[in-house]
C-alpha positions in Angstrom: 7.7 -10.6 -3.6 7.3 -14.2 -3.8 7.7 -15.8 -0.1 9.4 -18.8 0.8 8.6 -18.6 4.7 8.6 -16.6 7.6 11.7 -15.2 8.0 13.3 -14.8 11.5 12.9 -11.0 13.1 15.7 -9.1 14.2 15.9 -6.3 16.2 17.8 -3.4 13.9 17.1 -2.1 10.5 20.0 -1.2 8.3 21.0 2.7 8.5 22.5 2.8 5.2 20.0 0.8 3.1 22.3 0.0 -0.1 21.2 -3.7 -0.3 17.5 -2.7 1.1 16.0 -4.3 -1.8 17.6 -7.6 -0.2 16.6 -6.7 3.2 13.1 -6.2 2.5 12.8 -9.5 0.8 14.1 -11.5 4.0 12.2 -9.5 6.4 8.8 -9.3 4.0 7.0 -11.8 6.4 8.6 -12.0 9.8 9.8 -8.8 11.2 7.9 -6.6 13.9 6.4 -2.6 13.5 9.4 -1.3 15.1 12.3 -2.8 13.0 10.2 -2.4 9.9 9.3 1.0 11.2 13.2 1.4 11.7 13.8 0.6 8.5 11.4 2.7 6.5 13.2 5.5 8.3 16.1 4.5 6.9 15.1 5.1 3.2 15.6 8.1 1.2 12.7 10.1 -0.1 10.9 10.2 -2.8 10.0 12.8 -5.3 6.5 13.8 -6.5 7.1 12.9 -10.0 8.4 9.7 -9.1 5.3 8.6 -7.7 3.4 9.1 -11.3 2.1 6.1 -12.9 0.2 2.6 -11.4 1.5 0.6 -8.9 1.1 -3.0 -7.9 0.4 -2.9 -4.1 0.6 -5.3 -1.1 0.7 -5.1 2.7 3.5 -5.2 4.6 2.4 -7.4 7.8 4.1 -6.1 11.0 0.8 -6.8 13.7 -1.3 -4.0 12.7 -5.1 -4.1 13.0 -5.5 -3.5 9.5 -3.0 -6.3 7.8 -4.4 -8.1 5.6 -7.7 -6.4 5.4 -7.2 -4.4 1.8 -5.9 -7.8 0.2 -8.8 -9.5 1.5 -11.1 -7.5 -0.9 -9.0 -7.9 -4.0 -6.3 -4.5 -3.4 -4.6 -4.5 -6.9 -2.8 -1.2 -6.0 -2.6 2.6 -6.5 -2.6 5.4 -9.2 -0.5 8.8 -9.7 -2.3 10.5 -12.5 -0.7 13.5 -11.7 -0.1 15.2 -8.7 -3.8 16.8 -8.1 -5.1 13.2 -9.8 -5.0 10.2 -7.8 -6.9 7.1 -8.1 -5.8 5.6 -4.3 -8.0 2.3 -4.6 -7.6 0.1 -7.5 -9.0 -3.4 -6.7 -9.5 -6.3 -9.1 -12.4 -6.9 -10.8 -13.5 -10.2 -11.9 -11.3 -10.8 -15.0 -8.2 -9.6 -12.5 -7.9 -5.9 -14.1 -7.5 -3.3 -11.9 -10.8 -0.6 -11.2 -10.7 2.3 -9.1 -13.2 2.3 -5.8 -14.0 5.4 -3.8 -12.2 5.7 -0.7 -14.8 7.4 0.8 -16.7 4.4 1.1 -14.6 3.1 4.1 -16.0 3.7 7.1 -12.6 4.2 8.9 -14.2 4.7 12.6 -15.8 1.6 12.5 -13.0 -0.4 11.0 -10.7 1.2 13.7 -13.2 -0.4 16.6 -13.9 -3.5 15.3 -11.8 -4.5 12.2 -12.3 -8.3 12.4 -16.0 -7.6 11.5 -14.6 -5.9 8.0 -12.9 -9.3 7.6 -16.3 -11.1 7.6 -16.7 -13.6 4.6 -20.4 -11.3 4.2 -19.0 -8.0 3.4 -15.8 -9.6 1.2 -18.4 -11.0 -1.1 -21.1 -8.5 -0.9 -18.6 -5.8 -2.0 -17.1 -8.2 -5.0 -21.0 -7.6 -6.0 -21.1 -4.4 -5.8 -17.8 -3.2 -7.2 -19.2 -3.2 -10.5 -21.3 -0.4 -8.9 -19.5 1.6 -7.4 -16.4 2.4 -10.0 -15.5 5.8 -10.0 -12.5 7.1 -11.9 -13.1 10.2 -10.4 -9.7 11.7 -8.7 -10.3 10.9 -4.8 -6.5 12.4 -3.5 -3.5 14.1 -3.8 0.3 13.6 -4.1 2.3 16.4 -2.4 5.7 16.7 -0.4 5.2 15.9 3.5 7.7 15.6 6.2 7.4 12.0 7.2 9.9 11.6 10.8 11.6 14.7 9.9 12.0 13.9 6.1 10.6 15.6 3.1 8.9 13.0 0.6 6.1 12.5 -1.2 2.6 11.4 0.3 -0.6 10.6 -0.5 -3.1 13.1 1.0 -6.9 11.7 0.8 -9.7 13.5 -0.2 -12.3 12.2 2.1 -10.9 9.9 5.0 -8.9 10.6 7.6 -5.5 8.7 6.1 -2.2 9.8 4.4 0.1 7.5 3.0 4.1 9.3 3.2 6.2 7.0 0.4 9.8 6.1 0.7 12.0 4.4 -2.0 13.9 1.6 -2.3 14.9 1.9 -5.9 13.4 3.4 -9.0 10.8 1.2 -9.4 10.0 -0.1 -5.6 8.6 1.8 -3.0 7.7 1.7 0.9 4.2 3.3 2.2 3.6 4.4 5.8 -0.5 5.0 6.0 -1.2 7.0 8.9 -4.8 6.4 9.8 -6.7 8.7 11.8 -7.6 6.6 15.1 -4.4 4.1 15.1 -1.0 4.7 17.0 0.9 2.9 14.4 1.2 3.3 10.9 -0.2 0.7 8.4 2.7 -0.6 6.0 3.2 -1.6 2.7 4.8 -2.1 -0.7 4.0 -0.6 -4.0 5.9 -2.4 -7.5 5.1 -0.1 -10.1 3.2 -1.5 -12.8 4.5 -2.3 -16.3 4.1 -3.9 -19.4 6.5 -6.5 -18.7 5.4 -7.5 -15.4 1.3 -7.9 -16.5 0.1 -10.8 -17.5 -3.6 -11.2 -19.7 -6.2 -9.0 -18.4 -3.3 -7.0 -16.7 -2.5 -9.7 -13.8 0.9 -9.2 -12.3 2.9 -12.2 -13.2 5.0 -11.4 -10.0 4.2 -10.7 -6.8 4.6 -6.9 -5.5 7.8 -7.1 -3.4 11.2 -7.7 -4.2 
């Protein structure tokens, strides 16, 4: 999505989401957990095999502890190989491609306690150093059908931290991700675009930005 502003918060979501596309884009920067929350309820599910491919991610800010802190390091997005295959970090690397990083490497207790210390200008660049390092393409998660507030859909189940991110779509190629993180009363939000020829520029940088 490419902002223009903070938009003005209501207080309701749409039940019948047939323009959500359009809502999401007026509401991508100034709308609070609960409407958002409201919202995400509102969209239909999504299928396993929907979910297969490589997506373009971003956060969704709504007052969370975590916002901002994945795009801080360079988030590019996720990866569906298949549904026992999933890369769930992809983060740019210095030429702007997208690399898959461990998840495991997250220490999600201590983020929980004290996540402005993640945010530290130290770690950011330490890990840009490292990154190199630590690639692994290895599979660190699976897809598989949840019920997210009483819905079926597809979700992300981690491998090795406490997290699992339930999807729910907004059309065919734009989706809605509700993390549930071990430790936190609120889910973490976000948006995934999925990735495609069209929409990379060299080196594989999005020419747009991930939400509608």
């Amino acid at each position: 999505m490419t902002a223009t502003g903070p938009a003005t918060p209501t207080t309701t979501a749409p039940h019948a989401p047939t323009d959500a596309a359009d809502w999401l884009r007026a509401h991508r920067w100034g709308t609070t957990a609960a409407v958002a929350g409201e919202f995400t309820d509102s969209l239909p599910p999504v299928s396993v095999d929907a979910m297969l491919g490589r997506w373009h991610g971003a956060g969704w800010h709504t007052g969370h502890p975590w916002d901002g802190l994945l795009e801080a390091y360079g988030w590019y997005g996720k990866e569906f190989l298949d549904p026992d295959r999933v890369r769930p970090l992809l983060f740019r690397d210095a030429a702007g491609d997208p690399q898959p990083v461990p998840p495991g490497l997250a220490p999600v207790g201590l983020i929980n306690r004290v996540p402005d210390v993640a945010r530290h200008a130290v770690l950011v660049t330490s890990f840009r150093l490292v990154r190199p390092l630590i690639r692994s393409g290895r599979s660190a998660g699976r897809l598989r059908m949840v019920e997210h507030h009483g819905t079926p859909t597809a979700a992300l189940v981690y491998d090795s931290v406490p997290i699992i991110d339930a999807f729910r779509r907004v059309d065919d190629d734009l989706v809605v991700g509700s993390a549930d993180i071990r430790g936190q009363r609120s889910p973490l939000l976000f948006v995934l675009r999925r990735s495609t020829a069209s929409q990379r520029g060299p080196h594989g940088r999005p020419l747009d930005a991930v939400a509608p």
